[in-house]
Structures are given as C-alpha cells and as structure tokens.
RODO-2510 file (C-alpha; in nm, 4 decimals, decimal comma):
residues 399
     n   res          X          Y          Z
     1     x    -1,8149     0,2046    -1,8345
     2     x    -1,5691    -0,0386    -1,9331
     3     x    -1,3704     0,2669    -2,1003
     4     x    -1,3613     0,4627    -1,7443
     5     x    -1,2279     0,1392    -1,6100
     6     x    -0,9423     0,1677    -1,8248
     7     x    -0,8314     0,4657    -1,6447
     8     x    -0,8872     0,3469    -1,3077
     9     x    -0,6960     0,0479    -1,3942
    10     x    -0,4059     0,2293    -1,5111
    11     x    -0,4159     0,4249    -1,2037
    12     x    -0,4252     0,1166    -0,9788
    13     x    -0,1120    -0,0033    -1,2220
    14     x     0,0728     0,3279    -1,1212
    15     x     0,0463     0,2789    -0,7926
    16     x     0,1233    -0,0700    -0,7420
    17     x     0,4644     0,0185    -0,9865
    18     x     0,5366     0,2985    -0,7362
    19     x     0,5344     0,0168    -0,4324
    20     x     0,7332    -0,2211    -0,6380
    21     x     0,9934     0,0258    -0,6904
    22     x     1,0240     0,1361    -0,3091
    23     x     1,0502    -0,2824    -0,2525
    24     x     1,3307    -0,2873    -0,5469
    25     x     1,5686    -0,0291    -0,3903
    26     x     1,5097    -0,1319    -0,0651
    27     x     1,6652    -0,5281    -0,1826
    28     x     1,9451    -0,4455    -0,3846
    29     x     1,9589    -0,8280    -0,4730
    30     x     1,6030    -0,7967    -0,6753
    31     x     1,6727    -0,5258    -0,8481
    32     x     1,7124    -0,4802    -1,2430
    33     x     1,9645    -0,3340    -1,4319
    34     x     1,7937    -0,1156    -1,7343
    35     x     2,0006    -0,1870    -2,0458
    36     x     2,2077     0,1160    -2,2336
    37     x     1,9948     0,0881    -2,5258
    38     x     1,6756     0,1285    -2,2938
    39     x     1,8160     0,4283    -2,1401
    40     x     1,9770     0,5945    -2,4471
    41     x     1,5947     0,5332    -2,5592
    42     x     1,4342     0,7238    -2,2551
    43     x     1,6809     0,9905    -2,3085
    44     x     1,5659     1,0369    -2,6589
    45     x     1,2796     1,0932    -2,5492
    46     x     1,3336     1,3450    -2,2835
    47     x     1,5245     1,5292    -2,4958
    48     x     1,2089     1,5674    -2,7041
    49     x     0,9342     1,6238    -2,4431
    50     x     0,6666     1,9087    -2,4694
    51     x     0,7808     2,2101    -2,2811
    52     x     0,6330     2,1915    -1,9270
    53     x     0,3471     2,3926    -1,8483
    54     x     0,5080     2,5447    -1,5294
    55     x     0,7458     2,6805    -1,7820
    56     x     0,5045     2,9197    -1,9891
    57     x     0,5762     3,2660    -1,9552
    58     x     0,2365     3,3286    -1,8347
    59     x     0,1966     3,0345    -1,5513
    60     x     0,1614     3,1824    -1,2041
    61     x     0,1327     2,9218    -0,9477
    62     x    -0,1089     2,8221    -0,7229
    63     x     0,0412     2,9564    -0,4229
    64     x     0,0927     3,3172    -0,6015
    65     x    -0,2596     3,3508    -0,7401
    66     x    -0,5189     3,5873    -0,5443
    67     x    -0,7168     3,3166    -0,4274
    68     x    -0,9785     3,5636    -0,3079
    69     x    -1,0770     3,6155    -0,6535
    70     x    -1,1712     3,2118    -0,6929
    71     x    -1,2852     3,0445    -0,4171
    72     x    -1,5464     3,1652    -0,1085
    73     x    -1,4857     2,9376     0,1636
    74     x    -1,7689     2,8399     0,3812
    75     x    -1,7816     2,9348     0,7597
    76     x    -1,6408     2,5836     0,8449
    77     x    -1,5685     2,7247     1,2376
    78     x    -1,9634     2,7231     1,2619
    79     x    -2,0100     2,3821     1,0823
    80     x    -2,1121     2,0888     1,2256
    81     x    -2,0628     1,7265     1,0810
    82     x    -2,2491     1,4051     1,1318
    83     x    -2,0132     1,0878     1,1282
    84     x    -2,1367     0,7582     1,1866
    85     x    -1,8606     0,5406     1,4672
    86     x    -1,9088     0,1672     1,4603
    87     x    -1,9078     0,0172     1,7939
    88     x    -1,6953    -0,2318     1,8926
    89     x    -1,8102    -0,5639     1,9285
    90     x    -1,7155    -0,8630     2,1553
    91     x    -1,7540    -1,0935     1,8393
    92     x    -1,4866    -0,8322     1,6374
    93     x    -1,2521    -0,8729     1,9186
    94     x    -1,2700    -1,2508     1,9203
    95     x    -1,2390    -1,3053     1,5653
    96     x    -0,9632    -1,0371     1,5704
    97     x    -0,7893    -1,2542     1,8103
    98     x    -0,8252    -1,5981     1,6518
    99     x    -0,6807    -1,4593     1,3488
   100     x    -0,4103    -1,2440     1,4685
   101     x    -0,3146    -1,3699     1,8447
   102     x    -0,3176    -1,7386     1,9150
   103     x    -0,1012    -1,8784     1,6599
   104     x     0,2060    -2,0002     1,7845
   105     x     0,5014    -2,3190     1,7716
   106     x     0,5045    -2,6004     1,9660
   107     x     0,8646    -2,7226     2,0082
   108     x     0,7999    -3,0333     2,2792
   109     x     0,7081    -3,3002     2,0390
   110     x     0,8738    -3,4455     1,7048
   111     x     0,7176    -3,3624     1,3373
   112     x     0,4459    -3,5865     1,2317
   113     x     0,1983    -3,6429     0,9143
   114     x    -0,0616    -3,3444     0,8835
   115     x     0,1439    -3,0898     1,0801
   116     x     0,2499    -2,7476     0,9527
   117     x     0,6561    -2,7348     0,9911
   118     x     0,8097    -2,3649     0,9966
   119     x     1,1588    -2,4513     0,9152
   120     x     1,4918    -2,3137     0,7477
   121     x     1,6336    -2,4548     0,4879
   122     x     1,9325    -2,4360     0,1941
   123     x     1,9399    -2,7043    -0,1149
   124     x     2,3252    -2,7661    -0,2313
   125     x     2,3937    -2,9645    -0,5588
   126     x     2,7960    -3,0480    -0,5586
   127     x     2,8115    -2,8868    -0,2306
   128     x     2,7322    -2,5309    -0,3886
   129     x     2,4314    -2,4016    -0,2956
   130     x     2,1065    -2,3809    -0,6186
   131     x     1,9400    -2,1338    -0,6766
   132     x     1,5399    -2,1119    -0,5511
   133     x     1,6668    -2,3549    -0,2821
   134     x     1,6978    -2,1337     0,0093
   135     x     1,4425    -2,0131     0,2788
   136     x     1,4118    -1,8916     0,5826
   137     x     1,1007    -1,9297     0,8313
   138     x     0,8883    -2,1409     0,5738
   139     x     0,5233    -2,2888     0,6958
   140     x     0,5413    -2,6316     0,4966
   141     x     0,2232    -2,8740     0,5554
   142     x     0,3714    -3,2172     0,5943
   143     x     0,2137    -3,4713     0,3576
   144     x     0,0706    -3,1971     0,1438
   145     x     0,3248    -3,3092    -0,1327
   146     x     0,3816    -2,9334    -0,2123
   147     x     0,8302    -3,0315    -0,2082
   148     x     0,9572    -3,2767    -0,4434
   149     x     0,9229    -3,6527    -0,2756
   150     x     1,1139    -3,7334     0,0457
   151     x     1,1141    -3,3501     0,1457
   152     x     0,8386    -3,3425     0,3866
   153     x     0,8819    -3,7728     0,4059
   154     x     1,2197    -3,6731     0,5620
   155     x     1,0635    -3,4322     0,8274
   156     x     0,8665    -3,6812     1,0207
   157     x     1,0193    -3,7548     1,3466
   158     x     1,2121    -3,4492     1,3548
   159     x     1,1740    -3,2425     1,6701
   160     x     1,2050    -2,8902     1,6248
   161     x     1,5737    -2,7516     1,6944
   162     x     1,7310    -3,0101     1,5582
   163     x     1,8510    -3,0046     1,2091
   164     x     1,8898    -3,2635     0,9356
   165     x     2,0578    -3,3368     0,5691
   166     x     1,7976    -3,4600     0,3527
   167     x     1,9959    -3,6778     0,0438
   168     x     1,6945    -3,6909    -0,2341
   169     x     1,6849    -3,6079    -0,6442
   170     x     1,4623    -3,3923    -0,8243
   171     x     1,1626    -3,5772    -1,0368
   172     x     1,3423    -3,6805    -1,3737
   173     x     1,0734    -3,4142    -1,5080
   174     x     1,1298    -3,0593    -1,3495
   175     x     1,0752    -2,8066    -1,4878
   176     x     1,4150    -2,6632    -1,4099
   177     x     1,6187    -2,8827    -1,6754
   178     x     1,9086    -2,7915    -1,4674
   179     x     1,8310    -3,0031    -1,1534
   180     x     1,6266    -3,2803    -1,2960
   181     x     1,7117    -3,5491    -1,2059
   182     x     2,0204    -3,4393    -0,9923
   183     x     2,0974    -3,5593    -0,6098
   184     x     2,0412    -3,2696    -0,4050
   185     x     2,1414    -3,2179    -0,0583
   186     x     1,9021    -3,0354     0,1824
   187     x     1,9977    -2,9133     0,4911
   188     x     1,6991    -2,8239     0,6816
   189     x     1,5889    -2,6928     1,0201
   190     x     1,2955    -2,7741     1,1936
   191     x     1,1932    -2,4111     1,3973
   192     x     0,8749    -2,5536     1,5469
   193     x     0,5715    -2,6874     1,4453
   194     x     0,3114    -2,4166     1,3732
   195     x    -0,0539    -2,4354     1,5589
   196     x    -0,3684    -2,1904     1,5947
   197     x    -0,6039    -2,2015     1,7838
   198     x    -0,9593    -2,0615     1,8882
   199     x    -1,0428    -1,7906     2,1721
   200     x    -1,3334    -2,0015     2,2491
   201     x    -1,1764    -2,3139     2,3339
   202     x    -0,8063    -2,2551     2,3766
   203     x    -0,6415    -2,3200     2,7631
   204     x    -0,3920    -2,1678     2,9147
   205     x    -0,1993    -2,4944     2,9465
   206     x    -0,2218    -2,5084     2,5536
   207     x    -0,1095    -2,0814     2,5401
   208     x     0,1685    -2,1980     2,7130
   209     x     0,2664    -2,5085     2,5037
   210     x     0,2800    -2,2944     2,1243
   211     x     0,4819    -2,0399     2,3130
   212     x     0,1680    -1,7752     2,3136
   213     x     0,3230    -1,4083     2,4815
   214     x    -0,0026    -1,4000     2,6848
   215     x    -0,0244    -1,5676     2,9838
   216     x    -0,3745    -1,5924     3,0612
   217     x    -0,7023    -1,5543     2,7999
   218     x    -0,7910    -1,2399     3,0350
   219     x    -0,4747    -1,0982     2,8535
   220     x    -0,5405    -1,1974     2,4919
   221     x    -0,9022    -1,0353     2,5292
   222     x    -0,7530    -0,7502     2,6459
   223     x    -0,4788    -0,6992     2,3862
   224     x    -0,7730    -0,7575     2,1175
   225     x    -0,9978    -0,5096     2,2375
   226     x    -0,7007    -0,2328     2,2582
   227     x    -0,5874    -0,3692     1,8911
   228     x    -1,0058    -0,3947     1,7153
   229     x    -1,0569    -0,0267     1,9374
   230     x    -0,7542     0,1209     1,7399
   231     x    -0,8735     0,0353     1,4103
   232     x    -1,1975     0,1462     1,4468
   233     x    -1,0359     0,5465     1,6026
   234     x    -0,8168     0,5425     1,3224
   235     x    -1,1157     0,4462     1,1110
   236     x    -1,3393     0,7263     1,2674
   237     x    -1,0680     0,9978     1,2627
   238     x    -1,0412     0,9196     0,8328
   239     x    -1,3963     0,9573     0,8183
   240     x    -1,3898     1,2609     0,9806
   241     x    -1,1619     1,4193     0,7604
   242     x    -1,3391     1,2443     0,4767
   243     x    -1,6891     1,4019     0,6243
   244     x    -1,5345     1,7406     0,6683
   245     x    -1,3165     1,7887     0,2969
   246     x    -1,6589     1,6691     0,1351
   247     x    -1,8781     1,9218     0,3424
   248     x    -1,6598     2,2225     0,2722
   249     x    -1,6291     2,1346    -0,1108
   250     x    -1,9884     2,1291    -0,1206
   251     x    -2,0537     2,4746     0,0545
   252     x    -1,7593     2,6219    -0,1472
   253     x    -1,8588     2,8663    -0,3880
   254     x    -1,6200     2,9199    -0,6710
   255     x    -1,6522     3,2947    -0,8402
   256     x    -1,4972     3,2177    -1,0986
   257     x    -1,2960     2,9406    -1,3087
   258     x    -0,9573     2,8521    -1,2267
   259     x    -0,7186     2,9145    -1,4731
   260     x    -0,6963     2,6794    -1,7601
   261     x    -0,2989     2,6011    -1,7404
   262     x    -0,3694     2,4294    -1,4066
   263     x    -0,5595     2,1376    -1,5398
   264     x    -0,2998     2,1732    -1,8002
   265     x    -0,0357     2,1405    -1,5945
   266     x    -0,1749     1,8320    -1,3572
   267     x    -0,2752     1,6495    -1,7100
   268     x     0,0843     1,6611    -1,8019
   269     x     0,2399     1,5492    -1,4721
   270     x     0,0054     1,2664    -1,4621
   271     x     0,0326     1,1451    -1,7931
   272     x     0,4435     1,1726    -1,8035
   273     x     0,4200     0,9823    -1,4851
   274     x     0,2247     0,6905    -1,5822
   275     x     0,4349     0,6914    -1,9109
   276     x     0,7294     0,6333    -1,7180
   277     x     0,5894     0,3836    -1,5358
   278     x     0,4593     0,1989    -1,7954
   279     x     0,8198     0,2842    -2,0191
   280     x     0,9815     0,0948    -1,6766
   281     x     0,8189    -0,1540    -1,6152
   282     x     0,6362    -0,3185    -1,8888
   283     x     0,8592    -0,1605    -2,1627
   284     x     0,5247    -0,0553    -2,3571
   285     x     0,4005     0,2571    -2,3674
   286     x     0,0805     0,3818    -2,2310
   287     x    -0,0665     0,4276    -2,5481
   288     x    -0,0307     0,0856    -2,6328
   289     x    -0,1315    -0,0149    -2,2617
   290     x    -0,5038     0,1624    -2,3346
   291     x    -0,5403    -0,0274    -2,6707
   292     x    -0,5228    -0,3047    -2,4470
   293     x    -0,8057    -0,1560    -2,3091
   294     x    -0,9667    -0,0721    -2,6102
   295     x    -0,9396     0,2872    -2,5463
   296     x    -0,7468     0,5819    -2,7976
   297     x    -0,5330     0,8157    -2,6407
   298     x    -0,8243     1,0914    -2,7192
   299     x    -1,0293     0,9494    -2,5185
   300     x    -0,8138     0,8906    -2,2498
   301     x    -0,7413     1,2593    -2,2601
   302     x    -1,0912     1,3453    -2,2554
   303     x    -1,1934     1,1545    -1,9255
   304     x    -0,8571     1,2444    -1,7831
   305     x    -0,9270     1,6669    -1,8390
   306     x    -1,2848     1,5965    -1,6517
   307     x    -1,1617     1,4256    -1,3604
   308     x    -0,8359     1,6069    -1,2888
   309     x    -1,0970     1,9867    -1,3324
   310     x    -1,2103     1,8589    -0,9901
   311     x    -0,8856     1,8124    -0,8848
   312     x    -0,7849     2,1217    -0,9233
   313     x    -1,1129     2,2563    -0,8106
   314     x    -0,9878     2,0683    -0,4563
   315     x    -0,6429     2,2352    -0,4880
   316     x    -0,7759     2,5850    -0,4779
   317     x    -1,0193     2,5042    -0,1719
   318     x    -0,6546     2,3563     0,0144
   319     x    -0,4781     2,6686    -0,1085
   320     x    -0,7921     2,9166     0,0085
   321     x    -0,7679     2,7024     0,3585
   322     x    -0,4311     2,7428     0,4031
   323     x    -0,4057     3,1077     0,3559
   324     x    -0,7064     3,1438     0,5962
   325     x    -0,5282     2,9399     0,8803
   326     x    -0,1672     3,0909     0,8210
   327     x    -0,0185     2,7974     0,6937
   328     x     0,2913     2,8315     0,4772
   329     x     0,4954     2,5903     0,3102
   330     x     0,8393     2,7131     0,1560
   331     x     1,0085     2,5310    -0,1316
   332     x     1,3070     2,4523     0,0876
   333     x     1,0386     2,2666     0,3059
   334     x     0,8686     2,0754     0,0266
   335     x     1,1719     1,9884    -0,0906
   336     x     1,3336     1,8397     0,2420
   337     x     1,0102     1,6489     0,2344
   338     x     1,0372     1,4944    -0,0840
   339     x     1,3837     1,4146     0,0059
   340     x     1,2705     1,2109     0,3242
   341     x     0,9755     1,0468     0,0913
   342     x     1,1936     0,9797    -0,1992
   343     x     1,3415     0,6900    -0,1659
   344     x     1,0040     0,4794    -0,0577
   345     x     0,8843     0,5437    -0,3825
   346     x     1,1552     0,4026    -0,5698
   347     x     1,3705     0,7572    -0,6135
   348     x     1,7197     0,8613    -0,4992
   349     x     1,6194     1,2348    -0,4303
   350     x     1,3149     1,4576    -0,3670
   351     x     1,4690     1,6566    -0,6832
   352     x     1,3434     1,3581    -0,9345
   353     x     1,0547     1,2255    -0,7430
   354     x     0,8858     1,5986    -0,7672
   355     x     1,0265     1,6098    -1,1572
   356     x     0,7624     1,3056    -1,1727
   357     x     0,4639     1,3813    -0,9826
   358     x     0,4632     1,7339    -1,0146
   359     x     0,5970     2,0258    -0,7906
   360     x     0,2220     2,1566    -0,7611
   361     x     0,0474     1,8029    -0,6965
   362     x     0,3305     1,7455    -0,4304
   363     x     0,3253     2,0504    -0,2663
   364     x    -0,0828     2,0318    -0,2184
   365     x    -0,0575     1,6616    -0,0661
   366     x     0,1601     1,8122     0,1998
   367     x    -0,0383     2,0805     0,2406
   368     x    -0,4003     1,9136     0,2379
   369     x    -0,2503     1,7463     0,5440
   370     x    -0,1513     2,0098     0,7370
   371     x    -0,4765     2,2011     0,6676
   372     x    -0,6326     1,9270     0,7880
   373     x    -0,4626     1,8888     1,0546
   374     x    -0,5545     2,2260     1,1913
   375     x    -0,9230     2,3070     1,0693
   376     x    -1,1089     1,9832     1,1926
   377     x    -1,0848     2,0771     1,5468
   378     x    -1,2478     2,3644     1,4464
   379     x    -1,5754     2,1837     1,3533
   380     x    -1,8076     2,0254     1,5516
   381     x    -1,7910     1,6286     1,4828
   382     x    -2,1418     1,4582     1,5947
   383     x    -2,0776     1,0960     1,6604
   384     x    -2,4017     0,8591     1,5799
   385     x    -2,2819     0,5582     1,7417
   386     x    -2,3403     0,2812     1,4821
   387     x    -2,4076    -0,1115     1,6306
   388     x    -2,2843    -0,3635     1,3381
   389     x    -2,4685    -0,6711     1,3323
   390     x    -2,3255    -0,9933     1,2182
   391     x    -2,5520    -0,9684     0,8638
   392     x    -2,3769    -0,5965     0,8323
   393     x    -2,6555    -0,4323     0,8799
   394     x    -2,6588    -0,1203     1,0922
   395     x    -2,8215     0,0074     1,3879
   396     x    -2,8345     0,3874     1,5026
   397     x    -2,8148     0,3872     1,8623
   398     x    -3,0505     0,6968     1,9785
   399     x    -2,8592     0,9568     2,2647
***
C-alpha cells in the first residue's frame, strides 16, 4: 500500500509543479532563472534520451489503427444511466451565504482593539523601500501581535481612508539580521475594517453599514440559492459523464489486445514528464524522489505498466467513439490547441508542451471531451433525487 502511494504522490507532485509553473510565467517578478550549468546538464541529457516510441519504424498511431479489430462498443444510444442529484437545501444555501456573501468593511468608525484592519501598506528603511515590507489589501487582527510591536498599537484610532507613517524598529532579534534593530518607517493605509456576519441574524441596516452589494436579505437568499444550485448542476452534469464513461467501459468488449508499443509509448511520456518536473523543480531526480519513498525504479515501472494498460484500454474506447460519431481532430487542430493551453501550464508553445505530455495523451484529452460532449445526450440519464441530511446521510426520494 504504502508503495502504490508513492506513485500517487508523485502524481499529485506533477501536478501541483505544472500549476506552479503556469503561476511563475504568469509573475515575471517570481520567477527563477535556471543556471547554465543546470541547463548544459539537461541538455546532456536530452542528447542521450531513449529513442521515442512514436519513432519506431513499426508504431502506427492510435488514430490510424483499424479500431474495428479491438474494441466492440456497446449500444450506448439504447443505454440508460442511473445518477443520483442531491437536492438543494435551505441550510446549504445559508451556510453558503455566511461564508461567501456577508462579509464586508465598515468605513464609519475609527480602528479599535480586536478588529480585523484590511489595509495597504509599504515599510522604507533610509527612505528606500525593504524588501517583504510591502502589501496590498492585508486582513491584520489588531492586538493579535502577529507585526512587530507598535504596528497594529499604531492602528488604533485610525479611521479607514486615512493614512498614517508609523516610526517603529524591528525587535533587536529578527530573524532578518538586516533590519534588526533598524528604525523603519511604515506608511500604511487603513481600507476599512473587515466584518462578517450571519444570515440568521444580520439587518439590513448592518448590510448597509459593511458596504454589502445586496440590499435586502430577500436578495442575498436569492443570490445563494442561484450560486449552491450551480454547484450542485455542474456537480450532476460531472457525474453524468462520470456514470456514462464507466458504463460504456464496462459493456465494452475488447477482441483483442491493444498493441504493446502503446503502453510503451504512454510509460515513456509519463515518466520523461515527471523527470522533468522533478529535474526543475527539486533538482533531484525521480529515481532518487521514490527512494524517498522507499520504492526502486523496478517497481515503479511495474505498477506504472498496470495502471497506464487501462489507460490505454480507455484510449481505444475514445478513439472507437469518435470514429462512430464522426468526430475528427487534425494535427493542425491539436496543435492550435496546445498553443492556446500552453502557456497555463508553464510552456511558451503547444510545440514543447505536447514534446512533454505526449502527442497521443494530448490528442485523446481533447478528444474524450468532445466525444463526450456529443454521446451523453444520446443516453437516457435517470435522476434519483437524493435529500442530504445534516449527518450526510442520504435519502432516495421515491417518483
């Protein structure tokens, strides 16, 4: 078990690295340089990879296989699907709305002890401004001693708008050797001074007062229920497609096995891309990140070959959909594709970011969704509306 979390946990790692790389490009100020030696290393290494399966003179791809001679699809136009649909209940909507939709800033009375301060502020030593010592729209609990002393101290009687230099000196002990010690100037603005409150009990006087959008609670309720009602379509419709990809792979019938190279092929992508990532951002390679995990790179392997067979398995059902509906996706499509998605994963063109995931384990993502898109109208969804109690238990509500 703990073994089969190792992979899983390298997969979460992979994906977490791909959304810190989007964030990186998308603030130029955060991002890091890679050194020359780093990248003469990676080029090294490149220069010595295995060749790529896609490259064997006997690869034929997924979308140029007879996929008649694999994969039997069900009749999914005569299927019919069960999918449970939580109902909505007043006590979702309220607790939706004292968590999301009465918080506010009161901006009629000054700063005192015990409130919660959003404010602006930029620390200056010598008149040049420190690093760490900016901020913008900053929720600082007054009295909490979270600042060094005579920060929050010199917020009291403040009244939001107004703006004030606070003359103090970091502790003699801090852990920035830098500014210990030092007289620091802050120049901070108070932006309002931040208050919830509860569907239950709020007024409209007190809506009004932290500068809530909604004028009356008949409003808020109604903005809740459209926001909780959302959630739980968008919730249904992913179950739906969840019910319906599970139902077809399980009436499936594959005639016979699908060809070796493709489990080849998506071990290799996957495994080059989680070496990168690893290479990138933790300057270790994955090998070294499973001994972590007590795990050898065998073994890895080995649970890595068993889980990506039913990936591939999935591919071919895709690719046996999409011929069956007509859909077609050109490599001039895919590409323009990966070229819109590129840069929110952390690359500069589709080009690269298919180099690293894969051409094939690209193309089927796009395609999954468009087959999706246009079989699930096809099959009869059953709704069994579901009534969640507040101990999570569930009710079936009979027709």
């Amino acid at each position: 078990m703990k073994k089969k979390i190792a992979i899983m946990i390298l997969a979460g790692v992979m994906t977490l690295n791909v959304c810190a790389c989007g964030q990186k490009n998308a603030n130029s100020d955060n991002t890091t340089e890679v050194s020359s030696e780093a990248k003469s290393d990676v080029e090294d290494k490149d220069s010595s990879k295995e060749e790529k399966v896609s490259d064997r003179a006997d690869y034929v791809s997924m979308e140029e296989i007879n996929i008649t001679e694999y994969v039997k699809l069900p009749d999914y136009e005569n299927m019919t699907i069960e999918v449970n649909k939580p109902l909505v209940s007043d006590a979702q909507i309220e607790e939706y709305i004292d968590a999301n939709l009465l918080e506010g800033m009161i901006k009629n009375r000054a700063v005192k002890e015990g409130d919660t301060a959003n404010i602006d502020y930029v620390g200056k030593k010598d008149g040049v401004a420190f690093q760490g010592g900016t901020a913008q729209g900053y929720n600082l609990s007054i009295g909490s001693g979270t600042f060094i002393p005579g920060f929050e101290e010199g917020l009291v009687g403040v009244m939001p708008g107004e703006t004030k230099d606070l003359e103090i000196s970091f502790p003699e002990d801090y852990v920035n050797t830098e500014l210990a010690g030092q007289p620091v100037v802050f120049t901070v603005t108070v932006n309002g001074i931040v208050e919830s409150a509860n569907y239950a009990t709020v007024t409209e006087e007190q809506m009004a007062e932290m500068g809530i959008a909604y004028k009356t609670k008949e409003e808020v309720w109604e903005a809740g229920k459209e926001a909780v009602q959302k959630s739980a379509d968008d919730s249904f419709d992913a179950s739906v497609l969840s019910e319906i990809q599970t139902k077809i792979n399980e009436e499936t019938v594959f005639l016979k096995d699908a060809p070796e190279y493709f489990v080849e092929e998506e071990v290799q992508n996957y495994k080059n891309y989680l070496e990168k990532m690893y290479e990138n951002y933790y300057q270790k390679s994955m090998e070294d990140a499973l001994k972590e995990q007590n795990m050898t790179i065998e073994e890895f392997d080995e649970q890595l070959t068993e889980g990506v067979a039913l990936t591939v398995k999935s591919y071919m059902i895709i690719e046996a959909l999409s011929r069956k509906e007509g859909i077609t996706l050109s490599k001039e499509e895919i590409l323009k594709l990966a070229d819109e998605e590129a840069f929110q994963y952390g690359y500069t063109s589709g080009n690269d970011f298919i180099e690293d995931v894969g051409y094939t384990s690209y193309r089927m993502s796009v395609l999954s969704e468009k087959v999706m898109d246009s079989i699930k109208n096809k099959i009869n969804v059953v709704a069994v509306d579901i009534e969640v109690n507040e101990n999570e238990e569930t009710t079936e509500i009979a027709d």
